[in-house]
SEMISE-53623 format. One record per residue (C-alpha): x, y, z; chain; residue number from 0; residue in one letter. Coordinates in pm, whole numbers, plus 32768, in hexadecimal, padded with zeros to 4 digits. Each point is the difference from the previous one (the first is absolute). Layout:
<lonus>
X,Y,Z,A,NUM,A
...
</lonus>
This chain:
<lonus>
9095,3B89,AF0F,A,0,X
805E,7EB8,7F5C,A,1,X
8107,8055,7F17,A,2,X
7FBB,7ED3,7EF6,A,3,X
7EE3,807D,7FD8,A,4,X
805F,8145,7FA5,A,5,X
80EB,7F4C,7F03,A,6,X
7EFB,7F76,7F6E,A,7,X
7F21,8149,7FFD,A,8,X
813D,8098,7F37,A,9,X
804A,7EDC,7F2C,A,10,X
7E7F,7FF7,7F78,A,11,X
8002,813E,7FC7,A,12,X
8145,801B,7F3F,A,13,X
7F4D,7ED3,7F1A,A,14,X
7EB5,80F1,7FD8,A,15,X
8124,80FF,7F5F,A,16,X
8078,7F01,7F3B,A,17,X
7EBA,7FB2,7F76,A,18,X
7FEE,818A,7FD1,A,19,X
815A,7FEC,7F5B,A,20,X
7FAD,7F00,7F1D,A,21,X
7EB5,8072,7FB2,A,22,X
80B7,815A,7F5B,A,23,X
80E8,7F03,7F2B,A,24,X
7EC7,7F7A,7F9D,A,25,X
7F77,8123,7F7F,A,26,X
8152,807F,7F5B,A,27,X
8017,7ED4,7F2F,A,28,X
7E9C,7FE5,7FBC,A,29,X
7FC9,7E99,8080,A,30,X
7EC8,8023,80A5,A,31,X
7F60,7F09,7F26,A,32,X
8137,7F19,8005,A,33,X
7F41,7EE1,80B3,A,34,X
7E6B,8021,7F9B,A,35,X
7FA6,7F41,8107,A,36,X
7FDF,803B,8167,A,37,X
809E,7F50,80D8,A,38,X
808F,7F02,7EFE,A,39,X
80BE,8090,7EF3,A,40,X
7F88,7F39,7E8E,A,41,X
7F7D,7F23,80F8,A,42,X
813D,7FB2,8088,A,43,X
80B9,7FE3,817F,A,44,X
8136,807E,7F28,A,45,X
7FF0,80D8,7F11,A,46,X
803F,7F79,7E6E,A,47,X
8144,8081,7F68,A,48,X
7FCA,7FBD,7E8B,A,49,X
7ED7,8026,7F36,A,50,X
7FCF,7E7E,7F94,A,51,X
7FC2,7FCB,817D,A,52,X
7E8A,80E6,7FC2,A,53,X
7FF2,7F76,7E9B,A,54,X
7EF6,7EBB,7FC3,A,55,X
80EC,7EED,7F76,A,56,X
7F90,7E81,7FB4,A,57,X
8058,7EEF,80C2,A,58,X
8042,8104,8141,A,59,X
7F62,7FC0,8164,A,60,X
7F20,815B,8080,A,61,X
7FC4,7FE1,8151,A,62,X
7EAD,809F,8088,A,63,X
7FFC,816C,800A,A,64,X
8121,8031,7EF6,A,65,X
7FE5,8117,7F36,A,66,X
806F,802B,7E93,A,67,X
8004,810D,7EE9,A,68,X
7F43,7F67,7EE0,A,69,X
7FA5,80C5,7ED9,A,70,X
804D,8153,80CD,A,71,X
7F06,7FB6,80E6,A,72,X
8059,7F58,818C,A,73,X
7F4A,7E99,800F,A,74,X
7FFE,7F45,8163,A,75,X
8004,7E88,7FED,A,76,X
7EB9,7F77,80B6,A,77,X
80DF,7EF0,8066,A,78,X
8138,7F07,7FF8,A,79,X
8003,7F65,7EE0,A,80,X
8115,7FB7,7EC9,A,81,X
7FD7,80A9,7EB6,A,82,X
7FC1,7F36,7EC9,A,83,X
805C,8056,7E98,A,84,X
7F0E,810F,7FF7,A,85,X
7F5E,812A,80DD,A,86,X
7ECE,7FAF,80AD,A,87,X
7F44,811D,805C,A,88,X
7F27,7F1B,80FF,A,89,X
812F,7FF0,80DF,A,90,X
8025,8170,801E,A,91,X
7F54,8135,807A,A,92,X
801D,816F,7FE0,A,93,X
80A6,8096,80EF,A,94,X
7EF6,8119,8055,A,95,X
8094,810E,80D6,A,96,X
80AA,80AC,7F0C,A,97,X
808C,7FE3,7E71,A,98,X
813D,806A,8022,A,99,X
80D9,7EB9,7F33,A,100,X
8199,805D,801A,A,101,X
8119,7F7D,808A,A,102,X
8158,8092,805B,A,103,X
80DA,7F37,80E0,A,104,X
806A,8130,807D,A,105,X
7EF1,8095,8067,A,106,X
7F6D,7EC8,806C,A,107,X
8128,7FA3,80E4,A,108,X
7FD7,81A1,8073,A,109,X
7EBA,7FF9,8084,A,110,X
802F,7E86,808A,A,111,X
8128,809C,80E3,A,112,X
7F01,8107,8077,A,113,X
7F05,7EF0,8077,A,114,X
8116,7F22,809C,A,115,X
8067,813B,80AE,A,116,X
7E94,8033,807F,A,117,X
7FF1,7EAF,806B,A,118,X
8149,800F,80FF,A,119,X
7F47,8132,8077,A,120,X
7EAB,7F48,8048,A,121,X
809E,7F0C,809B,A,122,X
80F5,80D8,80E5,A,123,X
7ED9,80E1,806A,A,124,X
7F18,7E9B,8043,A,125,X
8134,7FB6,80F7,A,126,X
8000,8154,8081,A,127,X
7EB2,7FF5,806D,A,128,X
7FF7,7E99,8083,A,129,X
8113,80A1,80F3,A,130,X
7F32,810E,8079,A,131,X
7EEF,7F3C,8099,A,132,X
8104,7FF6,8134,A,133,X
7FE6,8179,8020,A,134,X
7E69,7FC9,800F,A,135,X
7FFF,8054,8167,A,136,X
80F0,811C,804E,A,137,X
7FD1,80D5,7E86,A,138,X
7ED3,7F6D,7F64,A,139,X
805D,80EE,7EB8,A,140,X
8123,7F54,7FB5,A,141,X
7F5E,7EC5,7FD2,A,142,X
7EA2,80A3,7F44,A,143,X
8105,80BB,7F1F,A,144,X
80A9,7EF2,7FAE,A,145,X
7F01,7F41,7F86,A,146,X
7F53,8115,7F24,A,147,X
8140,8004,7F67,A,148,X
7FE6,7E98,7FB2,A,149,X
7E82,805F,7F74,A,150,X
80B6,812B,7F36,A,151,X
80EA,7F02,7F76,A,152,X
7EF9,7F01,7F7B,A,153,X
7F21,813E,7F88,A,154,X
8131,8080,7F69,A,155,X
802B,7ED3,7F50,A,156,X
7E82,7FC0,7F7B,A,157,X
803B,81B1,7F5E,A,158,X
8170,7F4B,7F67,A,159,X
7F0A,7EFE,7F4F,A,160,X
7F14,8122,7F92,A,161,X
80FC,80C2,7F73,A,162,X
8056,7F0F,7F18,A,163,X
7E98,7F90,7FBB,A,164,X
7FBC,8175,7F95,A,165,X
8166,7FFC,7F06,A,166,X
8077,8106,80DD,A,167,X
7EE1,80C7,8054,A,168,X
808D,8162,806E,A,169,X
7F13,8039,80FD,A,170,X
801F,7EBB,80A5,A,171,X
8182,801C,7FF6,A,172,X
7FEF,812C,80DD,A,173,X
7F4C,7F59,80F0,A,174,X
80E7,7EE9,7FF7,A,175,X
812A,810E,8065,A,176,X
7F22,8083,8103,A,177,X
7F9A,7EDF,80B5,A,178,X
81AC,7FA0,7FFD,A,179,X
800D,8154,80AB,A,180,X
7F02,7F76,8104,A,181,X
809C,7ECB,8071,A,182,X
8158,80CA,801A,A,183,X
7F76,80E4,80D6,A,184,X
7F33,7EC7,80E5,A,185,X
8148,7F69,7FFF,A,186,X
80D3,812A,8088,A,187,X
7EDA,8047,8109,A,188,X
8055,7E7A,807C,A,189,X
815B,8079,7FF3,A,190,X
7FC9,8143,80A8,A,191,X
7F46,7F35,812B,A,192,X
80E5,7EFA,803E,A,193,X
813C,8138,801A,A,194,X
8005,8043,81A0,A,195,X
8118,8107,7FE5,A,196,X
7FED,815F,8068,A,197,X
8037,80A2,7EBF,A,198,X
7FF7,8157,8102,A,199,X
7F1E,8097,7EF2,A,200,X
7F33,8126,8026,A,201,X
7EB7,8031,7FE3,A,202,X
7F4B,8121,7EF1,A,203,X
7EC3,8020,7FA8,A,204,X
804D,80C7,7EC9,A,205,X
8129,7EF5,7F74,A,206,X
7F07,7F12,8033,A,207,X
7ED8,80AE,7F69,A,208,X
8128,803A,7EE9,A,209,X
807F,7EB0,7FDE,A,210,X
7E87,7F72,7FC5,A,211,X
7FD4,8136,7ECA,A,212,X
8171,7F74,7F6B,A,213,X
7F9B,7E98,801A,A,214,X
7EBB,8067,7F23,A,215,X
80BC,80A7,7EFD,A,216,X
80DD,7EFA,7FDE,A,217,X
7EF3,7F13,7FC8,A,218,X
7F4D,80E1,7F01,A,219,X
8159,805A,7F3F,A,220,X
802B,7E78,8007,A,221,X
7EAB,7FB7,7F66,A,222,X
8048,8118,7EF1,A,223,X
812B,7F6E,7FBC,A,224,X
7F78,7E75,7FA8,A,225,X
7F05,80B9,7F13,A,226,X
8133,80C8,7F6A,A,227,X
80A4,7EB8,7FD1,A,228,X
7EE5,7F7B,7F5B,A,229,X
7FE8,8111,7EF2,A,230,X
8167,7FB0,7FE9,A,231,X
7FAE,7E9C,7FC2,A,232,X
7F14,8080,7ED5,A,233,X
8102,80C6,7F71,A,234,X
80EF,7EB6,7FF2,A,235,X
7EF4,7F56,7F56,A,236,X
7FE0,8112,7EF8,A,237,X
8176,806E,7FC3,A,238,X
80D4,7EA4,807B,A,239,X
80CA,7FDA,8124,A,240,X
814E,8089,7F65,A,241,X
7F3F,8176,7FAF,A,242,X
803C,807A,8159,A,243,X
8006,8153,7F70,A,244,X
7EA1,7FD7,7F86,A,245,X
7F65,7F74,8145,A,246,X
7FD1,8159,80A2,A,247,X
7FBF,80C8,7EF7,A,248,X
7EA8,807B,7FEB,A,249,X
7FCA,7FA1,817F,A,250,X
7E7F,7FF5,80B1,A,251,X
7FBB,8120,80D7,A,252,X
801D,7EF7,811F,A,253,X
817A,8005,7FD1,A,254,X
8018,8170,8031,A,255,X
7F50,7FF6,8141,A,256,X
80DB,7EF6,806D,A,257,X
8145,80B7,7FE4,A,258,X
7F58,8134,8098,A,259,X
7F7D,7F49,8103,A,260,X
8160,7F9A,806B,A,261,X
803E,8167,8071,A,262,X
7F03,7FED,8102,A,263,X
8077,7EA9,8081,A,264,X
8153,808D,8012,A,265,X
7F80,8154,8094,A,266,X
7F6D,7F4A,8125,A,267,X
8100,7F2A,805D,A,268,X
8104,80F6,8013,A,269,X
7EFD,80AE,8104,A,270,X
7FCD,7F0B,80B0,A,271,X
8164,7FA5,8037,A,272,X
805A,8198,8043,A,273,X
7F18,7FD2,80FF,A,274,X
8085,7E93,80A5,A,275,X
814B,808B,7FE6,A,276,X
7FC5,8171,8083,A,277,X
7F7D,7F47,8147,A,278,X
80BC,7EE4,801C,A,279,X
7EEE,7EE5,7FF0,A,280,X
80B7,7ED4,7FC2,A,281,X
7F9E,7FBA,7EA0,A,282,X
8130,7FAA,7F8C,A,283,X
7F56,7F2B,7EB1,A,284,X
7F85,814A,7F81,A,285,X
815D,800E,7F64,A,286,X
7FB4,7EA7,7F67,A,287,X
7ECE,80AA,7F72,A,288,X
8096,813B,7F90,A,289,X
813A,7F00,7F46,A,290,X
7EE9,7F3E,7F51,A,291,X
7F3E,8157,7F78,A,292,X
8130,805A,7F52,A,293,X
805F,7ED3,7F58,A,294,X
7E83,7FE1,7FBC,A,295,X
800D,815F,7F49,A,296,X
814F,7FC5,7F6F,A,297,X
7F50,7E71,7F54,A,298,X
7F0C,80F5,7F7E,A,299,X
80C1,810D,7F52,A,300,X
80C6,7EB9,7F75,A,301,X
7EE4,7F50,7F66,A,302,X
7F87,8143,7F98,A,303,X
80EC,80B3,7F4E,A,304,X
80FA,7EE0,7FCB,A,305,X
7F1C,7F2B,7F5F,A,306,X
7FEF,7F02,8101,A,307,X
814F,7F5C,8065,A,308,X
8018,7E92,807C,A,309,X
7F23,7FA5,8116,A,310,X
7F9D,8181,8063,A,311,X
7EA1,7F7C,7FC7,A,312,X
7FDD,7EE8,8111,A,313,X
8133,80CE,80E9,A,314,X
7F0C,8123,7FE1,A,315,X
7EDF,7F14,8072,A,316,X
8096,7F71,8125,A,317,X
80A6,811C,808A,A,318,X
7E8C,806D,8044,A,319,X
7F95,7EDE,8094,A,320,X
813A,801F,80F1,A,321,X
7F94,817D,803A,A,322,X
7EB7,7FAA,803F,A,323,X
809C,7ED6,8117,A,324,X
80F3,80E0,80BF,A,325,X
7EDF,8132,7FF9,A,326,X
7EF7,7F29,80AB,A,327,X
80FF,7F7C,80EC,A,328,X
804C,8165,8064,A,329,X
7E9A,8020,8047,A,330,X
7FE7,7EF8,80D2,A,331,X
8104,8099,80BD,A,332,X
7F55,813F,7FFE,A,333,X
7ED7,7F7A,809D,A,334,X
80BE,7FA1,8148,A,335,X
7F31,80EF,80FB,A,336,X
80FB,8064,80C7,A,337,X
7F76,8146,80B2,A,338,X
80FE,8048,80E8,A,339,X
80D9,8063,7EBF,A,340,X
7F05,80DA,7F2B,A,341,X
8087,8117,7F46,A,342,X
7EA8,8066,7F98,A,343,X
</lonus>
């Protein structure tokens, strides 16, 4: 199989984990609402660095679409024009998606980082599957794939712009994570395709039956876990970012299903690689999986009971996306139907 393209297969889909990365900084820092706009940021290519650059000043040239902080509210300039002495209200509008008026150049700079990254990954996935038409003949799913991917992308994008539409809805973040989750695992199915080695893996019906139940609970505990970062994002609101020790402690039921739950996700992947190992199947990224569980647990006892150090929060995050990668690529792998090597 062509072997640019598989660069190109891994390259997008190290992007998509940027995007995941930087998404998790995002929600660290709080900078979700760092550009109020979608896909301009104040109405800008490039993001404004100092407040007077959102501030209505006389004598100034607005171009069309520019948006401003006046009065705490976000006004949009109907189009180019240059101020006089005064404000004019006629050459203005509401901005009408949402009220929230503040500006950190931070957080502004943050969240315009995450979209740049999201961009690069659009556009390496458009060139992805561009390259697969070629394939259209000998594995038409590389090709399909690859374009749903590009579809996941541009959907992904249009739930980006109603996240911040909402202010951070928590319902609509989740789905946000989830759909990431989706294009990873469209991306490592292209991946998966375009690999012709013989991996020499073995074929189980009960690792695979196995590997689909981990891959759910993964999913759920990751869906918990955005919701548990939202209360978390209540309690900064309420106590201040620098009361860590306050941000946990009268936690929602919610949380304490989480951390239980992380038993049973643990439970069953140490089954499941008992049983690759006990008859040799080849899975050799169980041990991947098995690595990532206990730095996963390990993040959690940190933010927990150490008041979350530094970047636990998003490391904690990705890890799980990564978990949730190198589990459905074991699948994959465990769906090879090779009956002449059944052990059950």
């Amino acid at each position: 199989m062509d072997i640019t393209f598989r660069k190109v297969a891994k390259t997008s889909l190290v992007l998509v984990y940027l995007v995941i990365v930087a998404g998790a900084v995002v929600r660290m820092t709080g900078s979700g609402m760092g550009c109020p706009d979608w896909p301009k940021c104040f109405g800008y290519y490039l993001p404004p660095t100092e407040v007077t650059e959102i501030q209505w000043q006389p004598d100034r040239l607005f171009e069309k679409g520019q948006v401003i902080i006046y009065r705490e509210t976000l006004q949009v300039s109907k189009e180019s024009f240059t101020t006089k002495d005064s404000f004019n209200s006629a050459n203005w509008e509401a901005y009408t998606k949402h009220d929230y008026a503040e500006f950190n150049p931070w957080h502004t700079w943050i969240e315009y980082i995450n979209r740049l990254f999201g961009a690069l990954a659009g556009l390496a996935t458009l060139l992805l599957a561009i390259m697969s038409i070629k394939f259209w003949k000998k594995k038409k799913r590389i090709p399909i794939l690859s374009w749903l991917v590009v579809v996941g992308m541009v959907f992904q994008a249009w739930l980006g712009a109603t996240v911040v539409y909402s202010v951070l809805e928590p319902a609509k973040i989740t789905v946000h994570m989830l759909m990431a989750l989706v294009i990873v695992a469209m991306l490592l199915y292209v991946i998966y395709l375009a690999n012709e080695e013989n991996k020499r893996i073995k074929y189980d019906k009960l690792v695979l039956n196995i590997s689909i139940i981990a891959i759910v609970l993964t999913l759920v505990q990751i869906a918990m876990g955005t919701q548990v970062r939202q209360f978390i994002d209540e309690q900064i609101d309420i106590f201040g970012y620098n009361a860590r020790d306050h941000w946990l402690r009268n936690p929602e039921l919610l949380f304490y299903i989480h951390r239980s739950f992380s038993i049973l996700v643990l439970l069953i992947n140490a089954f499941l690689a008992y049983r690759i190992t006990k008859l040799d199947l080849g899975h050799f990224k169980i041990y991947w999986v098995l690595f990532l569980l206990v730095v996963e647990v390990f993040t959690g006892i940190a933010m927990n009971y150490l008041d979350f150090p530094f970047a636990s929060q998003p490391l904690h995050l990705v890890l799980a996306s990564i978990l949730f990668g190198v589990q459905f690529y074991i699948l994959l792998d465990a769906l090879m139907p090779r009956k002449d090597s059944k052990t059950s």
